[in-house]
Backbone as numpy.savetxt, mean C-alpha at the origin, in Angstrom:
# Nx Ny Nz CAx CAy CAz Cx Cy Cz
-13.58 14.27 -11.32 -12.50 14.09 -10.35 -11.13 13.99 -11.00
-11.07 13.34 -12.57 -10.05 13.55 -13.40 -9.22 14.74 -13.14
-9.38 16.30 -12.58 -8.76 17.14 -12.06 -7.66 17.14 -11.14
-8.62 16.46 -10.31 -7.50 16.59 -9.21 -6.15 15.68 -8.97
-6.18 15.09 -9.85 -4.28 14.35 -10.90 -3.53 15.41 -11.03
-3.96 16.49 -11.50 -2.99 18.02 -11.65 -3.43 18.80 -10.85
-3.86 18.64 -9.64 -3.89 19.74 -8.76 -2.66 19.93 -7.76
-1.57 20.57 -7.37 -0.60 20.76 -6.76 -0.75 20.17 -5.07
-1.83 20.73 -4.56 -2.68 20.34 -3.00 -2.43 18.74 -2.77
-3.46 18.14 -3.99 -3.45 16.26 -4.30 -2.20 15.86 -4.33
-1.65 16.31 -5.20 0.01 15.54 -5.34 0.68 15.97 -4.41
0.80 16.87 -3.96 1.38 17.31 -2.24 0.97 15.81 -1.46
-0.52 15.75 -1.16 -1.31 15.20 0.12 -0.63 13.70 -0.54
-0.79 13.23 -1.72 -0.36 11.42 -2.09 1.32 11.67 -1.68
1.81 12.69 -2.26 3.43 12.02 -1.82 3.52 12.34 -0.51
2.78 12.92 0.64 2.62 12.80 2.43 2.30 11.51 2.75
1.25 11.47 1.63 0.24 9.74 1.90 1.21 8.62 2.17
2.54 8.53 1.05 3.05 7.25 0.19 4.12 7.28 1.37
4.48 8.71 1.32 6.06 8.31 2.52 5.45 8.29 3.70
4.22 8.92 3.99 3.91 8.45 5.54 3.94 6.77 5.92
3.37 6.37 5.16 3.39 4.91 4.92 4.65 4.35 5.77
5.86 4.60 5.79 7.05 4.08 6.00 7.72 5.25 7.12
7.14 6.04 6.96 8.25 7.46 7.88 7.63 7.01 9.28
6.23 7.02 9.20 5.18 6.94 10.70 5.39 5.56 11.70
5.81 4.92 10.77 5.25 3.14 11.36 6.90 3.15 12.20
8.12 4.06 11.33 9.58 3.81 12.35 9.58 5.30 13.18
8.73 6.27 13.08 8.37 7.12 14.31 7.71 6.32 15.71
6.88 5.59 15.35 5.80 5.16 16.29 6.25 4.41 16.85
7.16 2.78 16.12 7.73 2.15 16.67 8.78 2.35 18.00
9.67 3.61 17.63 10.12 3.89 18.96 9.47 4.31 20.29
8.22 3.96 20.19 7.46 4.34 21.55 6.38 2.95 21.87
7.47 1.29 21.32 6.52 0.60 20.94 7.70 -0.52 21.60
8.10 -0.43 22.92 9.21 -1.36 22.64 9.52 -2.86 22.24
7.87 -3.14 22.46 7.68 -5.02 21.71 8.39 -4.96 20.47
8.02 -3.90 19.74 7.65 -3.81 18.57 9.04 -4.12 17.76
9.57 -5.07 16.49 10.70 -5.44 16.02 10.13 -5.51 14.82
10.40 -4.26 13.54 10.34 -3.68 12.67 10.78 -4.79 11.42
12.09 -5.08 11.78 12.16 -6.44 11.20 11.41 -7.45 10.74
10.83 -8.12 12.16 10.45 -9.44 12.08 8.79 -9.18 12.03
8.27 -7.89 12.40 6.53 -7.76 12.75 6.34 -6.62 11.26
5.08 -7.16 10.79 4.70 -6.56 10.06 3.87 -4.61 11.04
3.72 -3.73 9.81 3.42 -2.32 10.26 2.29 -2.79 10.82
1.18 -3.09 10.53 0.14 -3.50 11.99 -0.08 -4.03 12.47
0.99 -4.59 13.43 0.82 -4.47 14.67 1.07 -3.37 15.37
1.33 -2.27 14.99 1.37 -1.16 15.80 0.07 -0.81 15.60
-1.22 -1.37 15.71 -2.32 -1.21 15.86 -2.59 -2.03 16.59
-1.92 -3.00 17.03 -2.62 -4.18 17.87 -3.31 -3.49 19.31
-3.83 -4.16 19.78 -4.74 -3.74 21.33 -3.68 -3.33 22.42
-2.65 -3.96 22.16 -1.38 -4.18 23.11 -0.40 -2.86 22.87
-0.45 -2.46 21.93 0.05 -1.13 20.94 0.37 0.09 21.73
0.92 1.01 22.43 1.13 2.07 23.36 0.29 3.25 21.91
0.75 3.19 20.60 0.36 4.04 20.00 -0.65 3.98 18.81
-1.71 2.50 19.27 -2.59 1.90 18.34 -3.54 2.93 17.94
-4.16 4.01 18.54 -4.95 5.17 18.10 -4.31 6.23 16.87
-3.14 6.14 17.30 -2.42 7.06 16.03 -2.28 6.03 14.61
-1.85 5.01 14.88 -1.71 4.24 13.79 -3.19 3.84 13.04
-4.05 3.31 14.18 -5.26 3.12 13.39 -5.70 4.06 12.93
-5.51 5.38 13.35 -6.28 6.47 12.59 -5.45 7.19 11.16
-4.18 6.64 11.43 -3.29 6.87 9.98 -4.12 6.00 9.35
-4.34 4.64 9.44 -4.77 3.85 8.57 -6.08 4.35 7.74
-7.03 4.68 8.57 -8.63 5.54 8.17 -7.97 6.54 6.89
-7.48 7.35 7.48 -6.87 8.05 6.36 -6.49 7.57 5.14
-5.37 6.74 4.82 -5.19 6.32 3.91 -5.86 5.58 2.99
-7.10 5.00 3.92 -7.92 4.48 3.32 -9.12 5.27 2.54
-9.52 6.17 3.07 -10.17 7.64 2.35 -9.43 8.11 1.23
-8.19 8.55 1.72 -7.18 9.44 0.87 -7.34 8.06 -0.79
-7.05 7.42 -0.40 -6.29 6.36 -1.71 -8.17 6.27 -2.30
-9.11 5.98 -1.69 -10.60 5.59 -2.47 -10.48 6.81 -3.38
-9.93 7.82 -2.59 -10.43 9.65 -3.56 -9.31 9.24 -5.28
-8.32 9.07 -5.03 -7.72 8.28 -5.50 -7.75 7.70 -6.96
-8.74 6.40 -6.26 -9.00 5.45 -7.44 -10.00 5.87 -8.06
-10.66 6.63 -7.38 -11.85 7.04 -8.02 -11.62 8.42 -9.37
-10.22 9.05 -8.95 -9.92 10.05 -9.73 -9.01 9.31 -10.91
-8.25 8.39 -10.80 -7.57 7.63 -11.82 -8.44 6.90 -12.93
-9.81 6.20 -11.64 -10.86 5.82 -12.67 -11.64 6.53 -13.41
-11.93 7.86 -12.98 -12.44 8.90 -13.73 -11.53 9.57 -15.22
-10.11 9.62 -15.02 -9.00 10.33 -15.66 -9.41 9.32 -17.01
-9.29 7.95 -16.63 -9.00 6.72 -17.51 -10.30 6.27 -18.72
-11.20 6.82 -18.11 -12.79 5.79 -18.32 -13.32 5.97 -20.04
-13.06 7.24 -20.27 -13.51 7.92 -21.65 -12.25 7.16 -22.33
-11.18 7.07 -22.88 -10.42 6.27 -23.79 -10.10 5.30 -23.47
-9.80 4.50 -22.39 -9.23 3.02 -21.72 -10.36 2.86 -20.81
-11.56 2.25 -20.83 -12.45 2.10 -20.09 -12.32 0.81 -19.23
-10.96 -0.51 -19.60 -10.91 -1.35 -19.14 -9.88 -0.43 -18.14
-8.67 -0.55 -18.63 -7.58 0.19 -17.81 -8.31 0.94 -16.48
-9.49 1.62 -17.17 -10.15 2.52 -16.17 -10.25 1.35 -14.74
-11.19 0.60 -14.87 -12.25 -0.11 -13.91 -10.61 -1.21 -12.84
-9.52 -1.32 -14.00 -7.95 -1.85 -13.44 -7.63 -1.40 -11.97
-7.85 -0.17 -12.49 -7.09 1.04 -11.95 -8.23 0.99 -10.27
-9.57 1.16 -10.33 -9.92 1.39 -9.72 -10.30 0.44 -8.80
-10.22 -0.90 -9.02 -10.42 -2.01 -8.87 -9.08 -2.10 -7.48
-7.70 -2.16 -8.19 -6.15 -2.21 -7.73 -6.22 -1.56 -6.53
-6.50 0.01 -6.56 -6.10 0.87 -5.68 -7.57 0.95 -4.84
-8.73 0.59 -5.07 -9.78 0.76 -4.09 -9.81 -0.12 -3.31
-9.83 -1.76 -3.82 -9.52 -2.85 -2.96 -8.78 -2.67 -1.81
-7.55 -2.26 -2.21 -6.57 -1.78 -1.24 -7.08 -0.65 -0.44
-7.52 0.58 -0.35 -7.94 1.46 0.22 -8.94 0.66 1.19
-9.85 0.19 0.55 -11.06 -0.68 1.66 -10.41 -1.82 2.62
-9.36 -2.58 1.73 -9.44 -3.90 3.14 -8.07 -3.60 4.00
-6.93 -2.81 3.30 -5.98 -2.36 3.57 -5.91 -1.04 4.68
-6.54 -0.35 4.37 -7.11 0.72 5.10 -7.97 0.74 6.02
-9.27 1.14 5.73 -10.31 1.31 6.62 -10.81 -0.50 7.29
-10.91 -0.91 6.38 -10.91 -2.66 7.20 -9.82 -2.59 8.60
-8.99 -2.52 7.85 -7.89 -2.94 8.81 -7.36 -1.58 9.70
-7.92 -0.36 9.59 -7.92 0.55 10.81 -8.89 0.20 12.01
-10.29 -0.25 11.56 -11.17 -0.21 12.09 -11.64 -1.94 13.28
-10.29 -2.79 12.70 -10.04 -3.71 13.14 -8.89 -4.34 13.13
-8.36 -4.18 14.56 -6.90 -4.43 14.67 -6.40 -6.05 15.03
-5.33 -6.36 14.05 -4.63 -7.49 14.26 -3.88 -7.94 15.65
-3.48 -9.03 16.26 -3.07 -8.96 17.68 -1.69 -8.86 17.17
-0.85 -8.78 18.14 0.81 -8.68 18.34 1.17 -10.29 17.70
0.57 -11.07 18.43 1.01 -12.08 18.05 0.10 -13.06 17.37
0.25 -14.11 16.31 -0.11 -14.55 15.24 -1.34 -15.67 15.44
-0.59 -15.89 16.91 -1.52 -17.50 17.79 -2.57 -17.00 18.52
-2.43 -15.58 18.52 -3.62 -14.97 19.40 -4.85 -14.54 18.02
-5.88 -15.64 17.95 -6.67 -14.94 17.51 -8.26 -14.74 17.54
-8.45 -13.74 16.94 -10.09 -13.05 17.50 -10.64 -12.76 16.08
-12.06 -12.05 16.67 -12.89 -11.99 15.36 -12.28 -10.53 14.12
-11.50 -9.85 15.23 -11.38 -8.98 14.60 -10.18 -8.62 14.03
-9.11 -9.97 14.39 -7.62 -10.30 13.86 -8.58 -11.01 12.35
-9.45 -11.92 12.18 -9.51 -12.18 11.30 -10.14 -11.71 10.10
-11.31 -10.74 10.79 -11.42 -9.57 9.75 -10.13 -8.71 9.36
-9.20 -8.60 10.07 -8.39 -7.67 9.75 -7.64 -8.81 8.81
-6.97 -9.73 9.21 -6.44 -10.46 7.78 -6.92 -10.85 6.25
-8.07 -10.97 6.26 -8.57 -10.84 5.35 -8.93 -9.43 4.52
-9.26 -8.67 4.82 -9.06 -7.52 4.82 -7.83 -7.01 3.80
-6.49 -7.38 5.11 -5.43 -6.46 4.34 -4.97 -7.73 3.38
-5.08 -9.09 3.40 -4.83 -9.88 2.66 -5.35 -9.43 0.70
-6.39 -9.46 1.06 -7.38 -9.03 -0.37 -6.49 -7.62 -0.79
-6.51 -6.92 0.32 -5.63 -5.07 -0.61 -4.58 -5.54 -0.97
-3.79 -5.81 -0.34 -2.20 -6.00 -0.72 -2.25 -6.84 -2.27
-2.95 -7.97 -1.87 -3.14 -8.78 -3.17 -3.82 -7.98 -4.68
-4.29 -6.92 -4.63 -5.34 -6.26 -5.15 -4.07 -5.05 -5.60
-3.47 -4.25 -4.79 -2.43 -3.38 -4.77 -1.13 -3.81 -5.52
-0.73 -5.13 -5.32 -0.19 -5.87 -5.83 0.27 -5.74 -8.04
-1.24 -6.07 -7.86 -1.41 -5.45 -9.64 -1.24 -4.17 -9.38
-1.49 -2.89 -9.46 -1.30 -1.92 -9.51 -0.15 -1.31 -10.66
0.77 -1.49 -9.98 1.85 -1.28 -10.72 1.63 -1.47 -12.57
1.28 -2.87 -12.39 0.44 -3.42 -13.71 -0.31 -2.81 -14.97
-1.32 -2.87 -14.21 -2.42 -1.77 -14.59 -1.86 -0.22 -14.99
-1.18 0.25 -13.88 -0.89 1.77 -14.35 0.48 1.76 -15.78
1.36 0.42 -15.34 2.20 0.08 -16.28 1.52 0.09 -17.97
0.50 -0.28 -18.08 -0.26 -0.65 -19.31 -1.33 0.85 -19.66
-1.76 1.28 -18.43 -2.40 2.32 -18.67 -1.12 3.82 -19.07
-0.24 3.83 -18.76 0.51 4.73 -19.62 1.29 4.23 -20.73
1.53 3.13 -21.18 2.06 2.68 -22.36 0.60 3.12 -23.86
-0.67 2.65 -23.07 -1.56 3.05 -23.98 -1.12 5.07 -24.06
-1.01 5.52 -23.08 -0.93 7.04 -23.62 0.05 7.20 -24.35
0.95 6.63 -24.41 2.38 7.10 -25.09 3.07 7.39 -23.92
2.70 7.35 -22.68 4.20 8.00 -21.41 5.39 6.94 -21.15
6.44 6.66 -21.97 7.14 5.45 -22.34 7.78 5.02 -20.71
8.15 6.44 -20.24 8.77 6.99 -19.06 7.92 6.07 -17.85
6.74 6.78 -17.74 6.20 6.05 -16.90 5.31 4.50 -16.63
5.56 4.06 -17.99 5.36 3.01 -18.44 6.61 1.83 -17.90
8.04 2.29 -18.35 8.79 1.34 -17.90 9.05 1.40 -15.82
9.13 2.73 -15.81 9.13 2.63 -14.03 8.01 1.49 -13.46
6.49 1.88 -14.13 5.73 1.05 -13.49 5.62 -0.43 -13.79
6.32 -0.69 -14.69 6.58 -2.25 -15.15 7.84 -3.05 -14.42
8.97 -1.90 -14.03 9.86 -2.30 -12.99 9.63 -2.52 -11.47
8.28 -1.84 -11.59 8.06 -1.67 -9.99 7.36 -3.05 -9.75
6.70 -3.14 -11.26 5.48 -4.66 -10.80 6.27 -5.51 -10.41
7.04 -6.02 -11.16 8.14 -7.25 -11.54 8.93 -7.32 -9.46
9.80 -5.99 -9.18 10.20 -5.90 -8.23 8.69 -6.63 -6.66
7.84 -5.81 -7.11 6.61 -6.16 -6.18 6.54 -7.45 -6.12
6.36 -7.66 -7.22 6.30 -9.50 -7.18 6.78 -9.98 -6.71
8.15 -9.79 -6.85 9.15 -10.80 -5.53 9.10 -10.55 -4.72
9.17 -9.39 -4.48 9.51 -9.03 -2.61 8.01 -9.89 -1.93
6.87 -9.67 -2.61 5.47 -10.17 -1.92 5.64 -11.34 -2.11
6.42 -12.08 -3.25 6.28 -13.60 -3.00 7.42 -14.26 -1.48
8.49 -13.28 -1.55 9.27 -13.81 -0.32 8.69 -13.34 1.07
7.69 -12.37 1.00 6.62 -11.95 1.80 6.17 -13.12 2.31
5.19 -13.80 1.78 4.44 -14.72 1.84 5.25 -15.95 2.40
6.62 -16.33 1.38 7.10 -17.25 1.67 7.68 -17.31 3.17
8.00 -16.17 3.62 8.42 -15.87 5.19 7.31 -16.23 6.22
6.18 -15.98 5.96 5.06 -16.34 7.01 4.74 -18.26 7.03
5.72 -18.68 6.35 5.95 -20.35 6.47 6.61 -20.60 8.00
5.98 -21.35 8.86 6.62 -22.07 9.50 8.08 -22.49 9.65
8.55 -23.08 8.45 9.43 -24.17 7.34 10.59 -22.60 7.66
10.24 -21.32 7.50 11.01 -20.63 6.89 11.41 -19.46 7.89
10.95 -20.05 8.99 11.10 -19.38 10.31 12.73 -18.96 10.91
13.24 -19.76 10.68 14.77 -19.53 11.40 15.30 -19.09 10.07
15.40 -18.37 8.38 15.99 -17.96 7.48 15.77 -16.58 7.29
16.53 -15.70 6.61 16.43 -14.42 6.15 14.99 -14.34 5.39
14.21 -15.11 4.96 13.29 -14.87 4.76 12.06 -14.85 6.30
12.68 -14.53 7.20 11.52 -14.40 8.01 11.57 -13.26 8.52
12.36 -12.53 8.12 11.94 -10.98 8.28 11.17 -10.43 7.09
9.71 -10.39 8.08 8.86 -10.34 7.20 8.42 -8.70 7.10
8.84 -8.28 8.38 8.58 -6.52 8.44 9.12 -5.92 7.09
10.91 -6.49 6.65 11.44 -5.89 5.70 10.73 -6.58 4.97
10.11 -7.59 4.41 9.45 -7.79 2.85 8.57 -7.39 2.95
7.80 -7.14 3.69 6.28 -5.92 3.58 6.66 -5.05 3.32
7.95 -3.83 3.73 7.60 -2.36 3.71 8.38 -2.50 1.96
9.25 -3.59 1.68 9.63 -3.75 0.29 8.89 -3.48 -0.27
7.79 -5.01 -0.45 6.83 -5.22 -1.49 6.22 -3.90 -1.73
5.36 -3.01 -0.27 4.41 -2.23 -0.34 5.32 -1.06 -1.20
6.50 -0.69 -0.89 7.01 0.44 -1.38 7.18 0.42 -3.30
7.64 -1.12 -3.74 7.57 -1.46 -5.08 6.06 -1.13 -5.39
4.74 -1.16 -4.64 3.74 -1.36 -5.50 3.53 0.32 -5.36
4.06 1.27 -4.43 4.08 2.84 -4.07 4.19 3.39 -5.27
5.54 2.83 -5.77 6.42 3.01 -7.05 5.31 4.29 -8.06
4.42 4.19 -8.44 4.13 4.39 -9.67 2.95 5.97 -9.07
2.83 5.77 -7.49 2.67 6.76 -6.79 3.31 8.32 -6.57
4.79 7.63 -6.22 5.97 8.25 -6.12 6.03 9.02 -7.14
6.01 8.15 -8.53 6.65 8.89 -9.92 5.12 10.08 -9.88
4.12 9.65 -10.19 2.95 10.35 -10.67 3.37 11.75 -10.09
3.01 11.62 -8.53 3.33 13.01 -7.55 4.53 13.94 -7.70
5.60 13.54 -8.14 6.91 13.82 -8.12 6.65 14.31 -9.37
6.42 13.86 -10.60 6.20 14.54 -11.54 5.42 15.97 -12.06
4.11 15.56 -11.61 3.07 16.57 -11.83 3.84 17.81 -10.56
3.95 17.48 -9.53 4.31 18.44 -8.72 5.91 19.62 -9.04
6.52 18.45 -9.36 8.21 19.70 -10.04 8.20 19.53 -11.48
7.16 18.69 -12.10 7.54 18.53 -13.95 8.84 18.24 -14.37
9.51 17.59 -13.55 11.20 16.76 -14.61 10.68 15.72 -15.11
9.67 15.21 -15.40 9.27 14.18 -16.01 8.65 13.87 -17.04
């Protein structure tokens, strides 16, 4: 599966994957009028209540397929010289694909936080574990190209971790009670942050292999 890292098709379909992520969720939203981009994290436009929860949950399925093919090809690329890096790699980005993705397509969170069911709490747990899991990423791929010599993509993905980190810790810190009436409770913007810092190393890979300025 190590191949398909340089196949033109793959790096096409991940940089559709990475910006759909963010392009779809402020398409959809305008046909979502609860919906406050700001203050609500991207799924709830899956919630039950959702005008366009079928499109979103089924973006989610996707991404969750798309990203397993993924880890499984990064873990394959990696395994013969960095066999730890390898299992990093696949560990980071599959977690995420499973509880982030297909978990949480296949079980939608409610609109609101006090409303909850069996399948709001599968779904939090779920995307809790990916994000947390996705989180390293950056990490991992940061260390896994410093071992190749790619200095380039070594420091992007070490900027992206560092950046991830905060934005997910003011993430977190926003879903406080305590922290409800402050700029940290727009929690929509520290999700699509965090998630886009941990994208980071996505972005570069695709962008590279696909035009080679890199």
């Amino acid at each position: 599966m190590k191949n398909l890292l340089l196949n033109p098709a793959f790096n096409a379909l991940l940089l559709f994957t990475v910006s759909g992520e963010f392009i779809l969720p402020w398409i959809l939203g305008r046909f979502y009028k609860a919906y406050r981009p700001q203050t609500m994290v991207m799924s709830v436009l899956g919630s039950p209540r959702s005008p366009v929860r079928a499109i979103y949950n089924a973006w989610l399925v996707w991404l969750g397929c798309f990203l397993a093919c993924t880890a499984l090809a990064r873990w394959d690329a990696a395994l013969m010289e960095h066999p730890v890096l390898a299992e990093a790699l696949l560990v980071t980005i599959g977690v995420f694909a499973i509880g982030a993705g297909l978990i949480s397509g296949f079980f939608s969170v409610n609109e609101s936080r006090e409303e909850v069911t069996a399948a709001s709490k599968i779904h939090g747990v779920g995307s809790a574990l990916g994000f947390t899991a996705l989180l390293f990423f950056p990490l991992a791929d940061a260390l896994f190209a410093f071992a190749c010599s790619e200095r380039a993509a070594g420091i992007v993905s070490s900027v992206a971790f560092v950046l991830a980190l905060c934005f997910f810790a003011v993430f977190i810190m926003g879903e406080k009670d305590r922290f409800r009436d402050t700029a940290l409770a727009y929690s929509g913007i520290w999700e699509r942050m965090s998630l886009f810092c941990m994208y980071i190393p996505f972005f570069f890979a695709s962008i590279r292999n696909l035009f080679c300025v890199l």
